[in-house]
N, C-alpha and C positions, 0 to 999 in steps of 0.2 A: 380591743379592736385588732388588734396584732393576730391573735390566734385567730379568728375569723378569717382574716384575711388567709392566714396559713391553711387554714380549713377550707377554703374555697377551693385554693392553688392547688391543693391535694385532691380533692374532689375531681377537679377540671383536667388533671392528671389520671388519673382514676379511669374515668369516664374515657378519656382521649385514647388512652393505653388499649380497654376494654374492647372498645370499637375495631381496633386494628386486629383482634386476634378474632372478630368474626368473618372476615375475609376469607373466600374460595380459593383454595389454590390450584386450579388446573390444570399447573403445569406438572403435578408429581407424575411419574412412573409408574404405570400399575404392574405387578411381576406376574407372571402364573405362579401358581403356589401347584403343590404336591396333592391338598385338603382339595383347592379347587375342582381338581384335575380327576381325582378320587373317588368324589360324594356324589358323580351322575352316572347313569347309563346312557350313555351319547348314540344320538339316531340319526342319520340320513337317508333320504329315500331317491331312487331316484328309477328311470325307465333302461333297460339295457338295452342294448342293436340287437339283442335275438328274443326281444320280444316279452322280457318277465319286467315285472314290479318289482322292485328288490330292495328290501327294510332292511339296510347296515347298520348293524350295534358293534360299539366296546365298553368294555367296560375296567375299568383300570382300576386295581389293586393296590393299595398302600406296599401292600411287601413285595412288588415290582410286577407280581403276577399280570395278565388280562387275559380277557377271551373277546374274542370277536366270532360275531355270528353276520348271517348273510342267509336274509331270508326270501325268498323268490316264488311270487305268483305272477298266475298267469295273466294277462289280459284281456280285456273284451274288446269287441273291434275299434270301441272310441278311446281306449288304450287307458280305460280305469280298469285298477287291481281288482282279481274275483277274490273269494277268498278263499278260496281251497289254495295251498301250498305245492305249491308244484318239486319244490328242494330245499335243503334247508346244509348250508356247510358251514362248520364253528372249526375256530383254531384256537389253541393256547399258545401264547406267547408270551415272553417277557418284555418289561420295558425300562426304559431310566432316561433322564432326563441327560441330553449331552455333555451339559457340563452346568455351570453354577448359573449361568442367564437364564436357566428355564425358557429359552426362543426352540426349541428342538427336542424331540423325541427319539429315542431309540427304539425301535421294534424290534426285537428276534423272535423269528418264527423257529429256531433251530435248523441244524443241516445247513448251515451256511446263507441261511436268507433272513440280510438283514434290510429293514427299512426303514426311511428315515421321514420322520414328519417335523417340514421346517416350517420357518414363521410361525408357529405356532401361539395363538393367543386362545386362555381361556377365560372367560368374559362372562361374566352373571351365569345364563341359562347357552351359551352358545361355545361351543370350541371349532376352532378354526384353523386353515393352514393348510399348505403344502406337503400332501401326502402321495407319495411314489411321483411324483410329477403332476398330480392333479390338485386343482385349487378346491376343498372341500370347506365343507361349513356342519357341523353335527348341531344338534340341539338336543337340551336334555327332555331325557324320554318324559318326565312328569309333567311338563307343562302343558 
């Protein structure tokens, strides 16, 4: 009768324990990671004031490298992209992360221009952030 009973109180222990560790925690932190940051080609597109389409890529490099491209068509007059390419301007740059928070970017374009992309969150398929002063949003080019 005894062990039975032990055998319940274990069980009922068991169980009670069990339950507790399937709980959501939504309060953790999520970091950027380097892997995150790394495994897209990040795109935004948007309309310029003189009139082009313009598809912004980077693409960021584990051993610090990127390139950013900036690609520029022309419009029709209801201001959808044609597809002839009207310019197309790439840069290499290096990059690193500010410091250990992974919240910041370092750009060096060289020759003394550097830029800094703050706030920076990278999130599933979307990277985000304050870049040169403007509040952008990339998303990865495969989706």
């Amino acid at each position: 009768m005894k062990k039975e009973t032990y055998f319940k109180l274990l069980l009922l222990m068991v169980v009670t324990f069990g339950f507790t560790a399937c709980t959501i925690n939504d309060d953790e932190v999520g970091y950027n990671t380097t892997e995150d940051l790394c495994s897209k080609t990040w795109v935004e597109t948007y309309a310029t004031t003189d009139h082009y389409y313009c598809t912004h890529k980077i693409i960021f490099d584990y051993d610090g490298d990127a390139q950013e491209v900036y690609i520029y068509n022309n419009m029709d007059i209801n201001g959808n992209p044609l597809s002839t390419v009207a310019k197309t301007e790439s840069y290499n740059l290096s990059w690193s992360w500010y410091n250990e928070n992974h919240e910041c970017l370092v750009l060096n374009y060289g020759k003394n221009v550097v830029l800094y992309f703050d706030n920076v969150w990278v999130r599933n398929d979307y990277l985000s952030g304050k870049l040169d002063g403007s509040y952008v949003t990339f998303i990865n080019e495969n989706i």
